[in-house]
PAMAR-262388 format. One line per field, with one value per residue (C-alpha): x, y, z. Coordinates in nm, 3 decimals, padded with zeros to 5 digits. Example, Ala and Ser with C-alpha at 12.3 -4.5 7.8 and 13.67 -1.06 7.14 Angstrom:
<nodes>
east <- (01.230 | 01.367)
north <- (-00.450 | -00.106)
up <- (00.780 | 00.714)
</nodes>
This chain:
<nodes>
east <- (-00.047 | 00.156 | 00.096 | -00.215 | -00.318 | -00.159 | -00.358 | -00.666 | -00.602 | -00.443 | -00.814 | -01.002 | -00.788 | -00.876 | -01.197 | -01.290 | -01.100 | -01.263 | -01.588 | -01.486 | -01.353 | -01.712 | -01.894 | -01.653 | -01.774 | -02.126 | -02.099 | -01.884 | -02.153 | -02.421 | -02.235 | -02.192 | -02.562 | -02.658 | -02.410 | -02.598 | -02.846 | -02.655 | -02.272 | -01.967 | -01.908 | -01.526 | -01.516 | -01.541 | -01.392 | -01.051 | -00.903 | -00.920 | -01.114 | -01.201 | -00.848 | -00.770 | -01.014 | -00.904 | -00.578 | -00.655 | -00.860 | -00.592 | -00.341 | -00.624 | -00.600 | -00.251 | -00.213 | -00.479 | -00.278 | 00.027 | -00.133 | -00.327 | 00.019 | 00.163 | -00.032 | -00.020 | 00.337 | 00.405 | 00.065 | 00.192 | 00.511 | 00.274 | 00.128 | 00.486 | 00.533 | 00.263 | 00.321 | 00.654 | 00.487 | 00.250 | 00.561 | 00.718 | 00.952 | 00.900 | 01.211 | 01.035 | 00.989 | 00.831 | 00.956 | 00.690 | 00.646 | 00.351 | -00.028 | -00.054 | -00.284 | -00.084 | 00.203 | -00.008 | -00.101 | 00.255 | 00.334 | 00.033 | 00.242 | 00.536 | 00.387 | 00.236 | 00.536 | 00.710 | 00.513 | 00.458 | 00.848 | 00.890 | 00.599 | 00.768 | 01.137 | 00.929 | 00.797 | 01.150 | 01.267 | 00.955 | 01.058 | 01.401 | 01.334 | 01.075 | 01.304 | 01.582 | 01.350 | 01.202 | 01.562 | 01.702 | 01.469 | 01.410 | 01.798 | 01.819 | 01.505 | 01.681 | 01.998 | 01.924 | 01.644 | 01.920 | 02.156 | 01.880 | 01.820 | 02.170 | 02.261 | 02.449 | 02.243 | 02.046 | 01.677 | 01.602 | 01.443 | 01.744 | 01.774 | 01.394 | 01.336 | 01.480 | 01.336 | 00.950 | 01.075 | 01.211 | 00.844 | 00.689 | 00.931 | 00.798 | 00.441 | 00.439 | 00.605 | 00.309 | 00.101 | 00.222 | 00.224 | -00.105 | -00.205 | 00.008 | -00.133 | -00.497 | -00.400 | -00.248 | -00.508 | -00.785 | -00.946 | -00.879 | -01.247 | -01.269 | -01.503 | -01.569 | -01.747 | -01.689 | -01.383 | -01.222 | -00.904 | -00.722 | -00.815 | -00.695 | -00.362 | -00.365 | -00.409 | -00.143 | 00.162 | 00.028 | 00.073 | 00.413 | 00.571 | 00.687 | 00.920 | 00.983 | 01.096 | 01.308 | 01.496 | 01.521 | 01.338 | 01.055 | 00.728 | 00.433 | 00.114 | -00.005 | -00.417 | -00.604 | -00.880 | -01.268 | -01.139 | -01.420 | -01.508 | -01.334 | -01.506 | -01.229 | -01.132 | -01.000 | -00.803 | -00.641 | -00.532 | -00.405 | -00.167 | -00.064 | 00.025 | 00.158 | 00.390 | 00.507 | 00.565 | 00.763 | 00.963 | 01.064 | 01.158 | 01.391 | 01.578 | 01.535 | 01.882 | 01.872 | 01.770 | 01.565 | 01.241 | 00.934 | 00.615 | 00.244 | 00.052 | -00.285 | -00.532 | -00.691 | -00.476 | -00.473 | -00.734 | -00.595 | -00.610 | -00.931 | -01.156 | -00.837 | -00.718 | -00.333 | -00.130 | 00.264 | 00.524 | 00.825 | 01.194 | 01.512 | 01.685 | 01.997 | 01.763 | 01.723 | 01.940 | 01.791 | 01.881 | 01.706 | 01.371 | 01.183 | 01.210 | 01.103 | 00.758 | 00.919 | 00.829 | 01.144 | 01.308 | 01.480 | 01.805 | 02.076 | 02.043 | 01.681 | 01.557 | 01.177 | 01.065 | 01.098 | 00.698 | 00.582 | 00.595 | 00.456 | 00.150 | 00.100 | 00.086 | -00.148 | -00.402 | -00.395 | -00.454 | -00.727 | -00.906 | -00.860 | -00.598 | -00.201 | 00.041 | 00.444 | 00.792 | 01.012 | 01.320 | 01.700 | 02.023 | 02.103 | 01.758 | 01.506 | 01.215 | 00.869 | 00.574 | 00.293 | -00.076 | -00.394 | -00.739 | -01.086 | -01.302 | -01.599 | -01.655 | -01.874 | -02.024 | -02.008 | -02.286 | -02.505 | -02.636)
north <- (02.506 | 02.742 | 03.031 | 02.956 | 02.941 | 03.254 | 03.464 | 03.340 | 03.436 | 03.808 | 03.845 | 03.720 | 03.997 | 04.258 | 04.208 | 04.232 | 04.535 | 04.707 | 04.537 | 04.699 | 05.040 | 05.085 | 05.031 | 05.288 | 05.507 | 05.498 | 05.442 | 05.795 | 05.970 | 05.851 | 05.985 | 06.278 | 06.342 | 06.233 | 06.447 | 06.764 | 06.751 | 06.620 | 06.510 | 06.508 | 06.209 | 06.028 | 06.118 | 06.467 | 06.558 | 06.567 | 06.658 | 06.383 | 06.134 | 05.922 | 05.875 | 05.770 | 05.482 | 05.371 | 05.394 | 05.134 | 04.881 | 04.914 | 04.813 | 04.561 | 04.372 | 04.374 | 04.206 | 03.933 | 03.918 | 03.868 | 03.552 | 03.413 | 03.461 | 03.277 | 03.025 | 02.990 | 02.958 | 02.627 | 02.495 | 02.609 | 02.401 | 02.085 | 02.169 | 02.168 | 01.841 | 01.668 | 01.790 | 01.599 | 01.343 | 01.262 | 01.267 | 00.964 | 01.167 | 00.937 | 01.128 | 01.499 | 01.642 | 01.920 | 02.102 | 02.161 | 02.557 | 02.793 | 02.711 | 02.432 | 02.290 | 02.333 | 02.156 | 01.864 | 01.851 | 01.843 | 01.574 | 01.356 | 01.459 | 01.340 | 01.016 | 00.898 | 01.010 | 00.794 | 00.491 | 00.559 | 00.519 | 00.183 | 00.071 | 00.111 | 00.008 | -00.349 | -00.351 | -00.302 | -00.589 | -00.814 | -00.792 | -00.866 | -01.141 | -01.317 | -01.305 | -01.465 | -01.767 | -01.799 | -01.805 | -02.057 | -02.363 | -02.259 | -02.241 | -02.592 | -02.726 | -02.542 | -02.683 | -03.045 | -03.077 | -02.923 | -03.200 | -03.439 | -03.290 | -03.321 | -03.692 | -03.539 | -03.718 | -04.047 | -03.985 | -04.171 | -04.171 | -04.007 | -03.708 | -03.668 | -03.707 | -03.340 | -03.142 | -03.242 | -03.191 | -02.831 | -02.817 | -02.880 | -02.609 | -02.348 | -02.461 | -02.405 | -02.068 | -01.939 | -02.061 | -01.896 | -01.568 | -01.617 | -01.695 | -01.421 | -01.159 | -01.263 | -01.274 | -00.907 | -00.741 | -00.882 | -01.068 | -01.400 | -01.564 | -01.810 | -02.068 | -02.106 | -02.400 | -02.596 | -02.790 | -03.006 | -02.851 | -03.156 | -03.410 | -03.200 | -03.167 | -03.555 | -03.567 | -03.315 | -03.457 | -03.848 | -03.677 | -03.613 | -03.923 | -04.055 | -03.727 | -03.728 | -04.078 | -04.015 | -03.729 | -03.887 | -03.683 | -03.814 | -03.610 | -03.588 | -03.508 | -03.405 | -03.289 | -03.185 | -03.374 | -03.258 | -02.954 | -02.786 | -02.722 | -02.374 | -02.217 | -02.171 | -02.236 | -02.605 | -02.609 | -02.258 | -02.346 | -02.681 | -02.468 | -02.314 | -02.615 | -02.768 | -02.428 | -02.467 | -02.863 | -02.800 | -02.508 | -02.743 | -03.043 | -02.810 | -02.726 | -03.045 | -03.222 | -03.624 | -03.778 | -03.465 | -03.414 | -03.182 | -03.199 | -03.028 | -02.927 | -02.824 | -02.708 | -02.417 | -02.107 | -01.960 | -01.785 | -01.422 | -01.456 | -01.485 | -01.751 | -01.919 | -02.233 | -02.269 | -02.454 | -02.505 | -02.653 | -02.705 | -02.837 | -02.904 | -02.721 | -02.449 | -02.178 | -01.826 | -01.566 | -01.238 | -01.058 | -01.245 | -01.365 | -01.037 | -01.088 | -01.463 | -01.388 | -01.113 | -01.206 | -01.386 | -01.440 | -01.787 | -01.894 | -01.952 | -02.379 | -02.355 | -02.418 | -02.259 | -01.958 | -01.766 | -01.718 | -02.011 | -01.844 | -01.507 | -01.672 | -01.848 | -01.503 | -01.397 | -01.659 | -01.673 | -01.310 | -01.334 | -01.565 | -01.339 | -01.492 | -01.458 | -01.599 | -01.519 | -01.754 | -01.814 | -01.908 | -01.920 | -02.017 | -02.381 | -02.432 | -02.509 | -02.277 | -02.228 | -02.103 | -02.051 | -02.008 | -01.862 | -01.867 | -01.756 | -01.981 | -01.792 | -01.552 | -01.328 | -01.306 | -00.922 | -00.751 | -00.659 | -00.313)
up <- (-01.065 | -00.806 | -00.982 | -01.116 | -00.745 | -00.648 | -00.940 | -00.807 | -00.447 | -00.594 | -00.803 | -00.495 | -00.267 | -00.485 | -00.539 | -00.149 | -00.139 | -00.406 | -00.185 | 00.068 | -00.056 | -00.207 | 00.164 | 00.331 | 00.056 | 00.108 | 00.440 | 00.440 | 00.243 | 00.470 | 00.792 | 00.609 | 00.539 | 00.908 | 01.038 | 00.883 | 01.178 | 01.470 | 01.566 | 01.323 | 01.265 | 01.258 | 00.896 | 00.955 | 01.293 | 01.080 | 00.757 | 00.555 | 00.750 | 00.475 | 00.364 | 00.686 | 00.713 | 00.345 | 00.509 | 00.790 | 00.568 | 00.393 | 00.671 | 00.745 | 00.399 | 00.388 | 00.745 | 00.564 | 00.302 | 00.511 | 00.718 | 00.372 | 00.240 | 00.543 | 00.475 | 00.098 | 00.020 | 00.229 | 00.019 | -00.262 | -00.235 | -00.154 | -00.509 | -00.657 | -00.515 | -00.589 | -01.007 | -00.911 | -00.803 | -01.072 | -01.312 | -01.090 | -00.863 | -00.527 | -00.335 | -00.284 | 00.033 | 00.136 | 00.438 | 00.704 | 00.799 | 00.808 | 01.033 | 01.276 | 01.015 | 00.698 | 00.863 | 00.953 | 00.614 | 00.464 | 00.725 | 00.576 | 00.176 | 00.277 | 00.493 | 00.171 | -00.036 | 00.183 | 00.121 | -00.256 | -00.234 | -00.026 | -00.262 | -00.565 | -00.440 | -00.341 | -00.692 | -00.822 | -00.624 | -00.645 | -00.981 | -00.965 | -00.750 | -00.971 | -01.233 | -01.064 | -00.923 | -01.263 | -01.460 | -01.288 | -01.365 | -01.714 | -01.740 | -01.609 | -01.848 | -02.146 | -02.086 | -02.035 | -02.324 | -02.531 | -02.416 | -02.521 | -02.842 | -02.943 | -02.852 | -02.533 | -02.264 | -02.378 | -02.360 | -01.999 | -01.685 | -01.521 | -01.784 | -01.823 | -01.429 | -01.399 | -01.633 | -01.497 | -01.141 | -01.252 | -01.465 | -01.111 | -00.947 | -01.206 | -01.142 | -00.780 | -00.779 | -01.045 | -00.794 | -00.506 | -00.692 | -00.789 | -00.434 | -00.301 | -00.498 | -00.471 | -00.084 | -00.002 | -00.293 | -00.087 | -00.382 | -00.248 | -00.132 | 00.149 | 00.144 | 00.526 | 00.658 | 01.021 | 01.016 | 01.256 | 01.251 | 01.461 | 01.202 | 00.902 | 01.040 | 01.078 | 00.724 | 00.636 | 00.889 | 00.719 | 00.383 | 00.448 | 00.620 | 00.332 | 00.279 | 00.669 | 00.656 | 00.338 | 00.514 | 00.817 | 01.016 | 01.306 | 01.210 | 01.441 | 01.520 | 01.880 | 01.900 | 02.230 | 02.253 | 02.225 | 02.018 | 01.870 | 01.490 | 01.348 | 01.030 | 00.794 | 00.455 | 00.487 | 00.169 | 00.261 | 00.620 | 00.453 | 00.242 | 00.557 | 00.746 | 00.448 | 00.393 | 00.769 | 00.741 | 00.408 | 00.554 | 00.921 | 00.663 | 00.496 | 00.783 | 01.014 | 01.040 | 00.978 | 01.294 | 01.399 | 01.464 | 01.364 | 01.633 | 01.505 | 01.796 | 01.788 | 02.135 | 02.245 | 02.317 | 02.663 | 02.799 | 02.788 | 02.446 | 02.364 | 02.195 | 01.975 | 01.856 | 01.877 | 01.600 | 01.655 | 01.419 | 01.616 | 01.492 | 01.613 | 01.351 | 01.328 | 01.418 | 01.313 | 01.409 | 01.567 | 01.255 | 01.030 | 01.230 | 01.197 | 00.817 | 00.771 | 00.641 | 00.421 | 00.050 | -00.124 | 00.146 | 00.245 | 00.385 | 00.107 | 00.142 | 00.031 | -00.280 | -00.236 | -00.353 | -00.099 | -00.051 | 00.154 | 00.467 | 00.321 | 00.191 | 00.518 | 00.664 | 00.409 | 00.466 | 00.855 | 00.816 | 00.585 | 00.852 | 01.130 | 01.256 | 01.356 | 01.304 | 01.504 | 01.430 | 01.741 | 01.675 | 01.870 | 01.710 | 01.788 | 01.958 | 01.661 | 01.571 | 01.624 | 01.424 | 01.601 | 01.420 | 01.639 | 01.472 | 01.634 | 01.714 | 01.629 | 01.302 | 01.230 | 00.860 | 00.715 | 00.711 | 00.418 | 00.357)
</nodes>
């Protein structure tokens, strides 16, 4: 492609100065016959006159040549690298030189290189990670229906009661990919309608009092009055909640406590509602909290997949919304959820 380019710029050179060397000849020969009846012109009033002006469009197309060439070199090493590219190199990087504008255009290369790069290292390790989350349950199935199979374990409640809840575990983690992928491709369609957000998360916390109670933990629901209705998707912002309820169990001690609080956000930030799960767990540390909503990621006592949090993300997001985790060692943590009040349907063409 380099060279290519460069053959095309040499033909293109040569054929304006052949352009050109043909207008300085006519234009010589026409002096020449005006000059007959009146002044001599530049061509004339020295020896070799016309030699001289080849002479400076000739200086003149090689100083053109010199800046086109200025310029063409650092494109042609963009050209190189995007060949490299296509073939799946994602570590090239082109050095910026030459024009003001060609350097601004290598910086955009290597900006995308860059992200082609991080995009394909997350692939690497979405994949690794899926595997791992999927190999352990299936490992756990295999080995226990083996175990039943051969007269190992006796075919009961407390062999069999396993193997569904690790059917259940593999389940809900190819639903949360399927979620999380319809979520961050933007294929995922809301089906907005007016919802009284304080009496769906009334129905959420009394959905999980039974677990709360079982664990030992004192769960909670705390609603401003006279809220007003929010269009969103109530299923979706159910799976939030429920994500953020699931998460504070996990990490509640026995005797703790997990508070949902729902009211309208101050008044600097706009027209919101404000939703808070608080606990009085361990804590994030400072190193870890700007990565909770990272995809796979989970503290090493939980058994989840690791996407919970990232969905939540997803879906706030996808209803305008925000959504921030606040968090000190020792102290509990926080995740707080804002959603607009109002929303504007997209308009058709």
């Amino acid at each position: 492609m380099r060279y290519k380019f460069f053959w095309r710029l040499g033909f293109f050179f040569g054929f304006v100065f052949l352009l050109l060397l043909g207008a300085s000849t006519i234009a010589y020969w026409i002096a020449s016959g005006i000059s007959a009846g009146g002044a001599r012109p530049f061509f004339l009033i020295r020896p070799f006159g016309g030699l001289i002006l080849l002479l400076a469009v000739f200086l003149a197309m090689l100083a053109v040549g010199r800046g086109v060439r200025r310029m063409a070199a650092p494109i042609g090493d963009v050209m190189d690298a995007a060949q490299r590219v296509a073939e799946g190199d994602y570590v090239v990087h082109v050095p910026e030189r030459g024009p003001p504008e060609v350097r601004q255009l290598t910086r955009a290369f290597n900006t995308m290189v860059s992200r082609l790069r991080a995009t394909d290292e997350r692939r690497r390790s979405l994949l690794a990670d899926i595997s791992h989350d999927l190999r352990t349950p299936i490992t756990v199935i295999q080995g226990n229906l083996e175990g039943l199979l051969d007269g190992v374990y006796p075919r009961d409640d407390a062999h069999l009661g396993p193997v569904l809840e690790e059917t259940r575990l593999l389940a809900r983690l190819v639903d949360d990919l399927r979620t999380l992928a319809l979520a961050e491709t933007g294929a995922l369609r809301l089906e907005r309608e007016p919802t009284d957000l304080g009496a769906l998360i009334a129905e959420t916390v009394a959905s999980f009092q039974g677990q709360a109670a079982g664990a030992g933990v004192a769960l909670s629901a705390d609603v401003a009055p006279g809220l007003p209705q929010v269009p969103v998707d109530a299923f979706r912002i159910r799976q939030v909640l429920e994500n953020l309820v699931v998460n504070a169990l996990q990490h509640a001690p026995r005797g703790g406590e997990i508070r949902v609080r729902c009211g309208i956000a101050p008044p600097e930030s706009g027209p919101q509602i404000q939703v808070t799960v608080s606990d009085n767990g361990p804590g994030i540390s400072a190193d870890d909290l700007p990565r909770v909503f990272d995809r796979f990621y989970k503290s090493r006592d939980s058994r989840g997949s690791g996407l919970g949090l990232t969905i939540a993300k997803n879906l706030v997001a996808a209803h305008g919304g925000e959504i921030s985790a606040e968090s000190e060692p020792g102290r509990g943590t926080t995740m707080r959820i804002s959603l607009p009040i109002t929303w504007e349907a997209p308009r058709l063409p």
